[in-house]
mmCIF file as Biopython writes it, N, C-alpha, C and O atoms, coordinates in Angstrom:
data_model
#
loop_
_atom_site.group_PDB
_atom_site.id
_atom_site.type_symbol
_atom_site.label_atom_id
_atom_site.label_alt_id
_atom_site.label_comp_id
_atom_site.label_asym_id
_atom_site.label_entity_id
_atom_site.label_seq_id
_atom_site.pdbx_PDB_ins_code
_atom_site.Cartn_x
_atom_site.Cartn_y
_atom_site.Cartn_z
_atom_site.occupancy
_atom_site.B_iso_or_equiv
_atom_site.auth_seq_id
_atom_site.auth_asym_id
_atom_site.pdbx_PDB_model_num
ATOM 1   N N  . UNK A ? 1  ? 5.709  -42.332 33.523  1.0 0.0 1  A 1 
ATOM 2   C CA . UNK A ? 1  ? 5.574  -40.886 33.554  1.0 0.0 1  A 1 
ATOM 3   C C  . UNK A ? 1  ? 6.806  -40.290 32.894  1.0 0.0 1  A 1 
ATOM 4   O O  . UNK A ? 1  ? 8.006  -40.502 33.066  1.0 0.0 1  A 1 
ATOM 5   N N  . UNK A ? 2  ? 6.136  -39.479 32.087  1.0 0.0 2  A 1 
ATOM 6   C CA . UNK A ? 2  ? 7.993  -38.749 30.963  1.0 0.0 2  A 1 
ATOM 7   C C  . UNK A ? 2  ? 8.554  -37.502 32.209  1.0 0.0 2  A 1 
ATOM 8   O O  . UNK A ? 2  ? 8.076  -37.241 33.313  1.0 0.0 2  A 1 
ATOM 9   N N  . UNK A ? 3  ? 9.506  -37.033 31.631  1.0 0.0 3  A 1 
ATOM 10  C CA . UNK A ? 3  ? 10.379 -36.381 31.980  1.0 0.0 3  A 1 
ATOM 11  C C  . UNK A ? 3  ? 9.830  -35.077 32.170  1.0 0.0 3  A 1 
ATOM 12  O O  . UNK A ? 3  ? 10.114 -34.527 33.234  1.0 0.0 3  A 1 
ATOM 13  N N  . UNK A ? 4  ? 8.904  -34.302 31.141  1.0 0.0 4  A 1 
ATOM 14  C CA . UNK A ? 4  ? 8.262  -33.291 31.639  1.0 0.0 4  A 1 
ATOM 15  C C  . UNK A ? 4  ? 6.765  -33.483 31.294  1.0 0.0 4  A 1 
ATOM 16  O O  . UNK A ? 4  ? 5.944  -32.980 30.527  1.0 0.0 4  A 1 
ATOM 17  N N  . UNK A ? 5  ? 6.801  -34.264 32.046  1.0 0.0 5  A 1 
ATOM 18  C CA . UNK A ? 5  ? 5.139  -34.109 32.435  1.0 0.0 5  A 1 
ATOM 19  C C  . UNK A ? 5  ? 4.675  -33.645 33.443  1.0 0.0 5  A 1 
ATOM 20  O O  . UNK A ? 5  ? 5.486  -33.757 34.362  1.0 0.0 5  A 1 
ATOM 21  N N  . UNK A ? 6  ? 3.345  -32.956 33.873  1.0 0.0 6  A 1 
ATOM 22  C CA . UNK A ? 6  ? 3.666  -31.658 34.562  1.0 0.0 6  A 1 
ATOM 23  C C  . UNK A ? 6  ? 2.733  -32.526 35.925  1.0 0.0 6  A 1 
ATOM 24  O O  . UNK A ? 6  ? 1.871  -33.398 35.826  1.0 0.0 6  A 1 
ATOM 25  N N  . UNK A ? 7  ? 3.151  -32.059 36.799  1.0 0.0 7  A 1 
ATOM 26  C CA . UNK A ? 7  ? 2.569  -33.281 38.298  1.0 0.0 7  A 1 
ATOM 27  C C  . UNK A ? 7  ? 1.174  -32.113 38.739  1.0 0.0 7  A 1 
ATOM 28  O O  . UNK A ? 7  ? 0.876  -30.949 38.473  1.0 0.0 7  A 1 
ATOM 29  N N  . UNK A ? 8  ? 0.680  -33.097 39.446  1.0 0.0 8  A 1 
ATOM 30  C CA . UNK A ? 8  ? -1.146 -32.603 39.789  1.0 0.0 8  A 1 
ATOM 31  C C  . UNK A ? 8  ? -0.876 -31.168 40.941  1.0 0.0 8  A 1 
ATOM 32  O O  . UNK A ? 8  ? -1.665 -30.281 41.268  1.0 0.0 8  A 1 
ATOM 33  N N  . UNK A ? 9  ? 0.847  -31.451 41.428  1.0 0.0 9  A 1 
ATOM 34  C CA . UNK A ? 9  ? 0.442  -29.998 42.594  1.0 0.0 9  A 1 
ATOM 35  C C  . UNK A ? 9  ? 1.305  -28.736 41.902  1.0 0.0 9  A 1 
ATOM 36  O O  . UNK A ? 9  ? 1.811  -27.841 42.581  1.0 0.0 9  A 1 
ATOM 37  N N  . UNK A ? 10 ? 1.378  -28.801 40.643  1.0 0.0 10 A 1 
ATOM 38  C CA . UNK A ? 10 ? 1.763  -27.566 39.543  1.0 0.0 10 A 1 
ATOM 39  C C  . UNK A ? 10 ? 0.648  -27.687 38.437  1.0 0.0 10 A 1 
ATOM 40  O O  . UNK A ? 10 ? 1.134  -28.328 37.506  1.0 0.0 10 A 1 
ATOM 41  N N  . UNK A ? 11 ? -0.474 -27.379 38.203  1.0 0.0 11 A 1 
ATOM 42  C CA . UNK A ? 11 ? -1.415 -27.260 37.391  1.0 0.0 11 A 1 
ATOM 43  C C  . UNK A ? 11 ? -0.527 -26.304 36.350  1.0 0.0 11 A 1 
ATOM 44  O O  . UNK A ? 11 ? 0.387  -25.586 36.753  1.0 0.0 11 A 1 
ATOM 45  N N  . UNK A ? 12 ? -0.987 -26.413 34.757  1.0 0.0 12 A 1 
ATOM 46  C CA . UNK A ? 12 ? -0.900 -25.706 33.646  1.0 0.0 12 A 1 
ATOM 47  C C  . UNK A ? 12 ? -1.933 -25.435 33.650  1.0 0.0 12 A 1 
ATOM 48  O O  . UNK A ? 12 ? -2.861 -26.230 33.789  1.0 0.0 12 A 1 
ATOM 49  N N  . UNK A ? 13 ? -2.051 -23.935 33.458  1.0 0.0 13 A 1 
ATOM 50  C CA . UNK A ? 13 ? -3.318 -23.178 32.790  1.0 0.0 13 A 1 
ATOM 51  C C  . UNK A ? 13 ? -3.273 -23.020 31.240  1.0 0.0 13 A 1 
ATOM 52  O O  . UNK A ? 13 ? -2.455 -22.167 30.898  1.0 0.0 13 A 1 
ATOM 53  N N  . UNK A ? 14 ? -3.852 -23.541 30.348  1.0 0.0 14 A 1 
ATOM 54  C CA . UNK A ? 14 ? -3.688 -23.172 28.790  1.0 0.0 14 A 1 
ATOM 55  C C  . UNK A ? 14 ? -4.411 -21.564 28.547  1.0 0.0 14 A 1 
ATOM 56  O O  . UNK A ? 14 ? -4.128 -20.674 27.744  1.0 0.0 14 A 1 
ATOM 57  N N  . UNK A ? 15 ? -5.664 -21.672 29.839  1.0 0.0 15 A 1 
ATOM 58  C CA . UNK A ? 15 ? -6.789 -20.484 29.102  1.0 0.0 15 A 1 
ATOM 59  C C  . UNK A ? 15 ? -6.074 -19.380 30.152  1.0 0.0 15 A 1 
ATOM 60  O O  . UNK A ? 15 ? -6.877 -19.793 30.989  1.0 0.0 15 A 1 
ATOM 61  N N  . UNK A ? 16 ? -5.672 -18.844 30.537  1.0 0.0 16 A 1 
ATOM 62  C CA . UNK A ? 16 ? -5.325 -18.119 31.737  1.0 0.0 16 A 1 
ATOM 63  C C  . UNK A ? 16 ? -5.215 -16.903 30.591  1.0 0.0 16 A 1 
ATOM 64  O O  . UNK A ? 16 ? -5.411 -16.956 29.377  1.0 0.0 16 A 1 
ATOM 65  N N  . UNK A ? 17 ? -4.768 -15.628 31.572  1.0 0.0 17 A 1 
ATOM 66  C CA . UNK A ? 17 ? -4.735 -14.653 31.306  1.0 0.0 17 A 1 
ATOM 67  C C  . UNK A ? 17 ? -3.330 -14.320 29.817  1.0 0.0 17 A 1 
ATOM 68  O O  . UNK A ? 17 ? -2.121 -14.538 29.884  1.0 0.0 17 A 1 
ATOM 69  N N  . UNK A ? 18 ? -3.978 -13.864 28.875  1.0 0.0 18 A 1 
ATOM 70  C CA . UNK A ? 18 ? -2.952 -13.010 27.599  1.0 0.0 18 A 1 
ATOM 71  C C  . UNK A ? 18 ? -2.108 -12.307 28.130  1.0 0.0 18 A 1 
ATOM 72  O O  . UNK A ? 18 ? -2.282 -11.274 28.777  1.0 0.0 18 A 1 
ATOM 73  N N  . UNK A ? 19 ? -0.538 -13.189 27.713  1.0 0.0 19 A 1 
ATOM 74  C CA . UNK A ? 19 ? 0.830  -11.942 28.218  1.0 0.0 19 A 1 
ATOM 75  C C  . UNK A ? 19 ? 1.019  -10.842 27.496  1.0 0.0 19 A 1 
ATOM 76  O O  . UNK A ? 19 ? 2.119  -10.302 27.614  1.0 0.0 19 A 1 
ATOM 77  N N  . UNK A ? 20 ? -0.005 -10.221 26.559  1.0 0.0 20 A 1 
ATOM 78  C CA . UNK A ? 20 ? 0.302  -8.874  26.248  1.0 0.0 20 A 1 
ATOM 79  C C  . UNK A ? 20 ? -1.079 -8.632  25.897  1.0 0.0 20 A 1 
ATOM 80  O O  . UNK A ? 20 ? -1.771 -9.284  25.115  1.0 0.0 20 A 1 
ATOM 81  N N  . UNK A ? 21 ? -1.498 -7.274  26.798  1.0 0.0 21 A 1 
ATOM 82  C CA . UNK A ? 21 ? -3.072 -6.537  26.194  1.0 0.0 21 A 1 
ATOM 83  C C  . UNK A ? 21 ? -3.559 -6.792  24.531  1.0 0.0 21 A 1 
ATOM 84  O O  . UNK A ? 21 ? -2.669 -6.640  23.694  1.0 0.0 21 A 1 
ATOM 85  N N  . UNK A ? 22 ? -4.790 -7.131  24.095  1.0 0.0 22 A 1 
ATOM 86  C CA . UNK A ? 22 ? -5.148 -6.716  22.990  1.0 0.0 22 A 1 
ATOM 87  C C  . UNK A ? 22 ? -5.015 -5.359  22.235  1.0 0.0 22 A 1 
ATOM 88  O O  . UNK A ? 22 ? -5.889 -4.493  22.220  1.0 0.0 22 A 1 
ATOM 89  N N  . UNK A ? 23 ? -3.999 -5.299  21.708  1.0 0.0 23 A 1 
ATOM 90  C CA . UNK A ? 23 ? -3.567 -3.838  20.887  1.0 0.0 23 A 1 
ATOM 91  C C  . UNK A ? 23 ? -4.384 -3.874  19.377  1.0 0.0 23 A 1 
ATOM 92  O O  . UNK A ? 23 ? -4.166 -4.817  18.617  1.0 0.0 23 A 1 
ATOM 93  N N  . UNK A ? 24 ? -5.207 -2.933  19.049  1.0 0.0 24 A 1 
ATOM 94  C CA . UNK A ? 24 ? -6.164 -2.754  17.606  1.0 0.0 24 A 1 
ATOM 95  C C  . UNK A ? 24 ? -4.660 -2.975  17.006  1.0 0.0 24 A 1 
ATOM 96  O O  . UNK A ? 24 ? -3.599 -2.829  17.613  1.0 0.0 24 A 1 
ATOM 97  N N  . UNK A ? 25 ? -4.896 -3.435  15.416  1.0 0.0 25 A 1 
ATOM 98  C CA . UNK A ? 25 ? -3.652 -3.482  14.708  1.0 0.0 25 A 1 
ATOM 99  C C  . UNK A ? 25 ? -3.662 -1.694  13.667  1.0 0.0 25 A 1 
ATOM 100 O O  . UNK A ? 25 ? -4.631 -1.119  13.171  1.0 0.0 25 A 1 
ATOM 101 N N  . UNK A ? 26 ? -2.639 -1.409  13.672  1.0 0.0 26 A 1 
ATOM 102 C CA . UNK A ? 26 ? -2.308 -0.112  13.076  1.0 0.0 26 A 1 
ATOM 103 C C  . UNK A ? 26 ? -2.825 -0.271  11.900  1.0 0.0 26 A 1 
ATOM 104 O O  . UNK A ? 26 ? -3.250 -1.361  11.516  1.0 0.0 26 A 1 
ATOM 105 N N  . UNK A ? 27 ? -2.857 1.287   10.876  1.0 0.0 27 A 1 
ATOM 106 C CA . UNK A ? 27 ? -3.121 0.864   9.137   1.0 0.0 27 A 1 
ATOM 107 C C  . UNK A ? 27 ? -1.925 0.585   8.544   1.0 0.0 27 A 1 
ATOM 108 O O  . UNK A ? 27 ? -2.185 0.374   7.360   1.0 0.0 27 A 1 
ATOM 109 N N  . UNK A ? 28 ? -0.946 0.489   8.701   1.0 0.0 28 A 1 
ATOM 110 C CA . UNK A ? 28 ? 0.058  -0.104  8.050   1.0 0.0 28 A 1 
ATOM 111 C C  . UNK A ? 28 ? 0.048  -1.386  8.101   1.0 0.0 28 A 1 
ATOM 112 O O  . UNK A ? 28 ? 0.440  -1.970  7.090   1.0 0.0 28 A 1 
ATOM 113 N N  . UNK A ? 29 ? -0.417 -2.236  9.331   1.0 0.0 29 A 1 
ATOM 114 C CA . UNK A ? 29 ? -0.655 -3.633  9.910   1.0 0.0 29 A 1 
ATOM 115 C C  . UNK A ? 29 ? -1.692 -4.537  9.092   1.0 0.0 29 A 1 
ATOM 116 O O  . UNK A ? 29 ? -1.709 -5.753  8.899   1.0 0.0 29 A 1 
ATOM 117 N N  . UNK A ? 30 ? -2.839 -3.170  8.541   1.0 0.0 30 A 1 
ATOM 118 C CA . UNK A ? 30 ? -3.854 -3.958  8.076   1.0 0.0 30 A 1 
ATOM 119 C C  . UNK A ? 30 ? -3.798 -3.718  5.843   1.0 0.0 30 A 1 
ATOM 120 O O  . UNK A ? 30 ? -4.526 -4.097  4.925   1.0 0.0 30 A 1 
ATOM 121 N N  . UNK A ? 31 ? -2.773 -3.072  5.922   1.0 0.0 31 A 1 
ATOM 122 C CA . UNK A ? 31 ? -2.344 -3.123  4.370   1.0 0.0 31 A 1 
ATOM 123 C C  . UNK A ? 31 ? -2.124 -4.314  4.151   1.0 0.0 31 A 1 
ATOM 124 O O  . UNK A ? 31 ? -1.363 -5.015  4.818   1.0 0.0 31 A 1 
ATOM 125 N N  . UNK A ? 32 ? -3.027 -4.809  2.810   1.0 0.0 32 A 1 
ATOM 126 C CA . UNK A ? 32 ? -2.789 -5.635  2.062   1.0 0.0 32 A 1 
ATOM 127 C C  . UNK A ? 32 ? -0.683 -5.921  1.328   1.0 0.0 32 A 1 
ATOM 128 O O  . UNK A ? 32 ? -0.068 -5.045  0.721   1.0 0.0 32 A 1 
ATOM 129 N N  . UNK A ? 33 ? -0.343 -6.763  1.535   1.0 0.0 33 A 1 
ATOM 130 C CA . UNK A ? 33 ? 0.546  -7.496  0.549   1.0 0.0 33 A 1 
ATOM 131 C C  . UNK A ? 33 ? 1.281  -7.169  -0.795  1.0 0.0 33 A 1 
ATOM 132 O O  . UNK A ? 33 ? 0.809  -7.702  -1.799  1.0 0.0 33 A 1 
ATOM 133 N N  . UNK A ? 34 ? 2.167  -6.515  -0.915  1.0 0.0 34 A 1 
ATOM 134 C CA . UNK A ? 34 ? 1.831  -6.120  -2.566  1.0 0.0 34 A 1 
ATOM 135 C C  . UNK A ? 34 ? 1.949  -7.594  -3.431  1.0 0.0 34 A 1 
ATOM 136 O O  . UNK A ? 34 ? 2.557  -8.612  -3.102  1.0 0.0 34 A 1 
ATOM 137 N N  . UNK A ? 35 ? 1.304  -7.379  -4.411  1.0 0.0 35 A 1 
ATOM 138 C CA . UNK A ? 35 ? 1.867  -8.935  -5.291  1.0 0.0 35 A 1 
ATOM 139 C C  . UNK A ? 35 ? 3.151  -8.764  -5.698  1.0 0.0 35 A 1 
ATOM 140 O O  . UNK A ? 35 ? 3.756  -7.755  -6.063  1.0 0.0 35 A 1 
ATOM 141 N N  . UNK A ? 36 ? 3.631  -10.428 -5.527  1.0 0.0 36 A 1 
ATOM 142 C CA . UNK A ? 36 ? 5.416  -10.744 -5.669  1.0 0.0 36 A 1 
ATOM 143 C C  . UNK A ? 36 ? 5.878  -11.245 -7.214  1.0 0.0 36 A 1 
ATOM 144 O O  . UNK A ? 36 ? 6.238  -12.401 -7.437  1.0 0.0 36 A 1 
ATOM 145 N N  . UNK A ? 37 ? 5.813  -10.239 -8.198  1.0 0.0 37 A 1 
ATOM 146 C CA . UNK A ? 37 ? 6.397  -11.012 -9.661  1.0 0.0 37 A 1 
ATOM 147 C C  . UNK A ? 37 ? 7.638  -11.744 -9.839  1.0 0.0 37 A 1 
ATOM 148 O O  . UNK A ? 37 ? 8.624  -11.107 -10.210 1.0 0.0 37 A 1 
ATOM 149 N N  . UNK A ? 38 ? 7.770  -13.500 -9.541  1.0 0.0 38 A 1 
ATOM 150 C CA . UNK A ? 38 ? 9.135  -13.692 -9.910  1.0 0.0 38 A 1 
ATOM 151 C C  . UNK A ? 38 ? 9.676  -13.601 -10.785 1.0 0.0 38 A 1 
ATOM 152 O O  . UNK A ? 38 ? 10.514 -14.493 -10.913 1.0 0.0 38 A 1 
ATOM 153 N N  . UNK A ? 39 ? 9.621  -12.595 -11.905 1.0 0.0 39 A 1 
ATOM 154 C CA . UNK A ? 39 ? 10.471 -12.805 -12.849 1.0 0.0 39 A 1 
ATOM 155 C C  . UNK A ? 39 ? 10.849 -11.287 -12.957 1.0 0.0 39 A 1 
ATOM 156 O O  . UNK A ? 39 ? 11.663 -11.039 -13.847 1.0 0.0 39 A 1 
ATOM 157 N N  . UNK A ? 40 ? 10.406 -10.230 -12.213 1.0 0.0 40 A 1 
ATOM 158 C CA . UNK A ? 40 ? 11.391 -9.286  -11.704 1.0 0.0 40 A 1 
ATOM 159 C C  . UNK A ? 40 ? 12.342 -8.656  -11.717 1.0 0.0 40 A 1 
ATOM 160 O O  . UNK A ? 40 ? 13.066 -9.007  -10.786 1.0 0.0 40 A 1 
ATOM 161 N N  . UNK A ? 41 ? 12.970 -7.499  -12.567 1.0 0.0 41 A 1 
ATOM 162 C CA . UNK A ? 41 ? 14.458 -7.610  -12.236 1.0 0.0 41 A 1 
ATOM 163 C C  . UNK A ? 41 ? 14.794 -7.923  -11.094 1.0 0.0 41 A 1 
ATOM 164 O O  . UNK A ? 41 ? 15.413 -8.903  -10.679 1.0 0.0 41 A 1 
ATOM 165 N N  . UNK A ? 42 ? 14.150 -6.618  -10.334 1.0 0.0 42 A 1 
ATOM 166 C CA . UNK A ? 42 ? 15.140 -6.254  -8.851  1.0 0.0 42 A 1 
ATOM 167 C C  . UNK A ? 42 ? 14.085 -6.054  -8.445  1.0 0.0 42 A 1 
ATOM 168 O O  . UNK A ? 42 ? 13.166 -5.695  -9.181  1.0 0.0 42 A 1 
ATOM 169 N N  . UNK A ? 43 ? 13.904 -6.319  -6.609  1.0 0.0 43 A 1 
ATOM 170 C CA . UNK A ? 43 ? 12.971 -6.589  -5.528  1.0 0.0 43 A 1 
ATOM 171 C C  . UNK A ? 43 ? 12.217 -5.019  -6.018  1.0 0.0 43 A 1 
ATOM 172 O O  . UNK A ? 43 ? 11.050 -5.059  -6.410  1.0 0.0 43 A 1 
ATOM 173 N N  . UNK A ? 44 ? 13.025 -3.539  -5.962  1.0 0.0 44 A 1 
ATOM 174 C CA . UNK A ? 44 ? 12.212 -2.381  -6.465  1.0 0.0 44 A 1 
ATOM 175 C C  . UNK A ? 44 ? 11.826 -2.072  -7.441  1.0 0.0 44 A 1 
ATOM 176 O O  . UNK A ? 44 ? 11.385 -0.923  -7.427  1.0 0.0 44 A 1 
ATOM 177 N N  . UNK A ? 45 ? 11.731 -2.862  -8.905  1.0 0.0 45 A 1 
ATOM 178 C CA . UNK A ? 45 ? 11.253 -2.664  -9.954  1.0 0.0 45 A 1 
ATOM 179 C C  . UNK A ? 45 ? 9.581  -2.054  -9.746  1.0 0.0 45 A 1 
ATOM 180 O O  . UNK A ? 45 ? 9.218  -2.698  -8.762  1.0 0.0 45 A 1 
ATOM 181 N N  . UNK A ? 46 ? 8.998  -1.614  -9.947  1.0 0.0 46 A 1 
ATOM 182 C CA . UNK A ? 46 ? 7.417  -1.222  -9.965  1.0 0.0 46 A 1 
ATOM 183 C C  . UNK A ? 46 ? 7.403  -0.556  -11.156 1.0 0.0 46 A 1 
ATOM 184 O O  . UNK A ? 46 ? 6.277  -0.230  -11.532 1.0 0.0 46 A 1 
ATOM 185 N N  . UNK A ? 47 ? 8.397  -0.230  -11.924 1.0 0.0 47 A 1 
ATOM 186 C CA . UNK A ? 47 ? 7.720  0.046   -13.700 1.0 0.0 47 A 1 
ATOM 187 C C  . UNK A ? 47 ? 8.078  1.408   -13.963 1.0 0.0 47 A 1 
ATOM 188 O O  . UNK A ? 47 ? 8.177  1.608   -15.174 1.0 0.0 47 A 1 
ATOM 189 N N  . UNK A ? 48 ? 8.397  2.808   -12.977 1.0 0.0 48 A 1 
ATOM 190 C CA . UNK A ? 48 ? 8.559  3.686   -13.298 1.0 0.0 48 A 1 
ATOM 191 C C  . UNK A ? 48 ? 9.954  4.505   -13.240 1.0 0.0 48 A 1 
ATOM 192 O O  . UNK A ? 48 ? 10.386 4.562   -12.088 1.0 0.0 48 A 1 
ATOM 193 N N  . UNK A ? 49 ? 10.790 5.175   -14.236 1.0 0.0 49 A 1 
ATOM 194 C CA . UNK A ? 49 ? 12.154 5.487   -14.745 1.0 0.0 49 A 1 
ATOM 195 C C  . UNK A ? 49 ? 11.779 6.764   -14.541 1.0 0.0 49 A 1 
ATOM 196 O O  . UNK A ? 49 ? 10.669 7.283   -14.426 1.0 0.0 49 A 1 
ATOM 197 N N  . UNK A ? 50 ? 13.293 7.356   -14.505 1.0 0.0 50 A 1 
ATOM 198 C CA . UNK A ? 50 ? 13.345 8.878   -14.705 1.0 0.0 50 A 1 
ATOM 199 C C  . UNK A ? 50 ? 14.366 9.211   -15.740 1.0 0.0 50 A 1 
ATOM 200 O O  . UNK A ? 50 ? 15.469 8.811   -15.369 1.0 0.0 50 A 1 
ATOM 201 N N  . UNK A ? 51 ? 14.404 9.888   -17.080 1.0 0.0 51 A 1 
ATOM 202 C CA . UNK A ? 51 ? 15.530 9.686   -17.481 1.0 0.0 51 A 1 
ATOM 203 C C  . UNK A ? 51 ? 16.023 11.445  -17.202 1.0 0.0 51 A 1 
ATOM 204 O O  . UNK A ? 51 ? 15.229 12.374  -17.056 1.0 0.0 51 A 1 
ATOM 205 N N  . UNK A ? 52 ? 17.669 11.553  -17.183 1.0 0.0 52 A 1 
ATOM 206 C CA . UNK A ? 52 ? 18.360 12.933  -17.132 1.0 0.0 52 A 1 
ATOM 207 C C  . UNK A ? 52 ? 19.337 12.789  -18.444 1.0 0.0 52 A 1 
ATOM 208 O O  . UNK A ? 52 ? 19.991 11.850  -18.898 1.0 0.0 52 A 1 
ATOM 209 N N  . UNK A ? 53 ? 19.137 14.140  -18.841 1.0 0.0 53 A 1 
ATOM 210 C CA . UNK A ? 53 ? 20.187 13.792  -20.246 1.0 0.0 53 A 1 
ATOM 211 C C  . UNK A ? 53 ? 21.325 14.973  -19.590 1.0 0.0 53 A 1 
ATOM 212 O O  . UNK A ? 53 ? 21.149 16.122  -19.183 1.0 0.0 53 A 1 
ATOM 213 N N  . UNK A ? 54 ? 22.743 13.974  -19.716 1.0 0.0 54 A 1 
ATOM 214 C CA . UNK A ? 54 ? 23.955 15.166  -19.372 1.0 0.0 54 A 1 
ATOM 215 C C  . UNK A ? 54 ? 24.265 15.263  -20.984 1.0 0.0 54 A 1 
ATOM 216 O O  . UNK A ? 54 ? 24.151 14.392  -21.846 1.0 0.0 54 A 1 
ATOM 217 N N  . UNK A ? 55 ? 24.730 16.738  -21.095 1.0 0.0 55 A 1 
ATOM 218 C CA . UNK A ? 55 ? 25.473 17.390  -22.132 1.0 0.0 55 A 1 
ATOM 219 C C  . UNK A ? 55 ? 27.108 16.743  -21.983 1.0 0.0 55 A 1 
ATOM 220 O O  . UNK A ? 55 ? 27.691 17.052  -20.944 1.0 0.0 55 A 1 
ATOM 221 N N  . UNK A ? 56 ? 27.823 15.899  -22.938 1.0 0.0 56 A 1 
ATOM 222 C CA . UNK A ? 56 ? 28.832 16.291  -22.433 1.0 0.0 56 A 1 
ATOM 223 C C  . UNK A ? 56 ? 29.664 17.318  -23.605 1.0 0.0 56 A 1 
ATOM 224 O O  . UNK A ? 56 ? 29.840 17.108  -24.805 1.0 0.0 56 A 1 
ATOM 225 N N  . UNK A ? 57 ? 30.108 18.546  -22.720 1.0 0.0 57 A 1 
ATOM 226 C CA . UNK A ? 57 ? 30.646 19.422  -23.278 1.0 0.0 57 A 1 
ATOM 227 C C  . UNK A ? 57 ? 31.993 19.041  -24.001 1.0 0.0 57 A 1 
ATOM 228 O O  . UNK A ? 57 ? 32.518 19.857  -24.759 1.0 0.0 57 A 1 
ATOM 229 N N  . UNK A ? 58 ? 32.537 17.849  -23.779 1.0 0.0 58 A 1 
ATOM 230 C CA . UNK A ? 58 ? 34.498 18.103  -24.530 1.0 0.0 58 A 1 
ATOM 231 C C  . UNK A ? 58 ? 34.110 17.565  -25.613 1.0 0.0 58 A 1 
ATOM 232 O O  . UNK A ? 58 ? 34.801 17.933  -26.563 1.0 0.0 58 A 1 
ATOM 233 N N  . UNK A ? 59 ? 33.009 16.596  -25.977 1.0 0.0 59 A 1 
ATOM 234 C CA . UNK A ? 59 ? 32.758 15.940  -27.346 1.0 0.0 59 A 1 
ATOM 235 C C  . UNK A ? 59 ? 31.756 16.939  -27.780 1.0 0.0 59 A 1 
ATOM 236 O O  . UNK A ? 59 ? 32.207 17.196  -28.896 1.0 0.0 59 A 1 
ATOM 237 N N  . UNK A ? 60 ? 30.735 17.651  -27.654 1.0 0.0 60 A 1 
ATOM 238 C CA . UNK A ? 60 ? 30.391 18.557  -28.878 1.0 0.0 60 A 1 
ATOM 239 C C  . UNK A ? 60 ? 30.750 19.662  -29.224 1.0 0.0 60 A 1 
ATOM 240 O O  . UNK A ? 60 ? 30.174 20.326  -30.086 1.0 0.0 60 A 1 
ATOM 241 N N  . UNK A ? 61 ? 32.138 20.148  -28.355 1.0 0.0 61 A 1 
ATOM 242 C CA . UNK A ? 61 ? 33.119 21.543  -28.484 1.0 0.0 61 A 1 
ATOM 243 C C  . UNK A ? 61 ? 33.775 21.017  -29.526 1.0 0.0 61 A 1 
ATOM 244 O O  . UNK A ? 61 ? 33.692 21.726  -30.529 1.0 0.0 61 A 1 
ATOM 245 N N  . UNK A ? 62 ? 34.259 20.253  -29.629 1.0 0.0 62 A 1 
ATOM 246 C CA . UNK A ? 62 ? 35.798 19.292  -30.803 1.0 0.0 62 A 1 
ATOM 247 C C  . UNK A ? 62 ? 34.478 18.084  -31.808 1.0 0.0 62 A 1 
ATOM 248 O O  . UNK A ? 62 ? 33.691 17.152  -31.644 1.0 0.0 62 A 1 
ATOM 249 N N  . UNK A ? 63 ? 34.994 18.923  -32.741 1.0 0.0 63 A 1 
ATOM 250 C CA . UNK A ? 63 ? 34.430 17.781  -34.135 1.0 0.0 63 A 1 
ATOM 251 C C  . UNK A ? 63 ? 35.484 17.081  -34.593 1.0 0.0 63 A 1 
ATOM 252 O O  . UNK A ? 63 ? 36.608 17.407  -34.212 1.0 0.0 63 A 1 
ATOM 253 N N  . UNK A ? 64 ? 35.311 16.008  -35.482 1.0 0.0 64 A 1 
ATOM 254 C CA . UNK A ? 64 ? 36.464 15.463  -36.073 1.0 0.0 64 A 1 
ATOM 255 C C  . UNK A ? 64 ? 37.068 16.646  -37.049 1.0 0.0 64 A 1 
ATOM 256 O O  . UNK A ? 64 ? 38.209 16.480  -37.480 1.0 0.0 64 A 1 
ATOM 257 N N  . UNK A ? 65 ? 36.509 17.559  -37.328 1.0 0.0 65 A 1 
ATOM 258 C CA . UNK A ? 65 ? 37.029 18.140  -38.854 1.0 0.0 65 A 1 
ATOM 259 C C  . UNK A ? 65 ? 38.031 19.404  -37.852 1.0 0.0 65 A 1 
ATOM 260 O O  . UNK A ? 65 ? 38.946 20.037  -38.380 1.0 0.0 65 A 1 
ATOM 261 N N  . UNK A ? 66 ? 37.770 19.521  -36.874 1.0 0.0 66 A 1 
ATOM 262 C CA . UNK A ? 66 ? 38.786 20.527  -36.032 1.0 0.0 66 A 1 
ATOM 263 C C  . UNK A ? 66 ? 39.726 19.974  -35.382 1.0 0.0 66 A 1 
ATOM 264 O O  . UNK A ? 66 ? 40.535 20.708  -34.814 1.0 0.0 66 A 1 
ATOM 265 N N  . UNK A ? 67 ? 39.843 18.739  -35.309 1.0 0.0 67 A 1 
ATOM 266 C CA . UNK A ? 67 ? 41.334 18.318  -34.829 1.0 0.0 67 A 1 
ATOM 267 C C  . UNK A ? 67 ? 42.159 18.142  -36.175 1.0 0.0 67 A 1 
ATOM 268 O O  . UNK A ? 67 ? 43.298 17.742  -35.934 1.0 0.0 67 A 1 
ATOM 269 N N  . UNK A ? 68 ? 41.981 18.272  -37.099 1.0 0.0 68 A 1 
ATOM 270 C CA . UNK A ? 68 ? 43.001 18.095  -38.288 1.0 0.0 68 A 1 
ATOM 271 C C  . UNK A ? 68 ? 43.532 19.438  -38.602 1.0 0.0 68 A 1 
ATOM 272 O O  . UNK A ? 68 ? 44.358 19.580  -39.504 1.0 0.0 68 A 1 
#
């Protein structure tokens, strides 16, 4: 007889009662996966940029022909 083997006057129940109620799964729970591209930059790549254009003002105030 091993070490934990369980003796006839402590029965194991396998089917006995679920330690937590059946909870429906949420819609976030039941969203599909997104597909994983490994070759990826970065884990948030999904394809879409924003571009902002800054002015910078000290280089198109001063030309080369006005500093001489």
């Amino acid at each position: 007889m091993g070490l934990f083997a369980s003796r006839p006057e402590e029965p194991f129940e396998w089917a006995g009662l679920p330690s937590e109620p059946l909870v429906p799964p949420s819609d976030a729970e039941l969203l599909e996966t997104p597909p994983v591209d490994p070759f990826a930059i970065s884990a948030n790549s999904d394809g879409t940029s924003i571009m902002i254009r800054i002015a910078d003002d000290a280089a198109a105030s001063s030309s080369p022909a006005e500093d001489q």
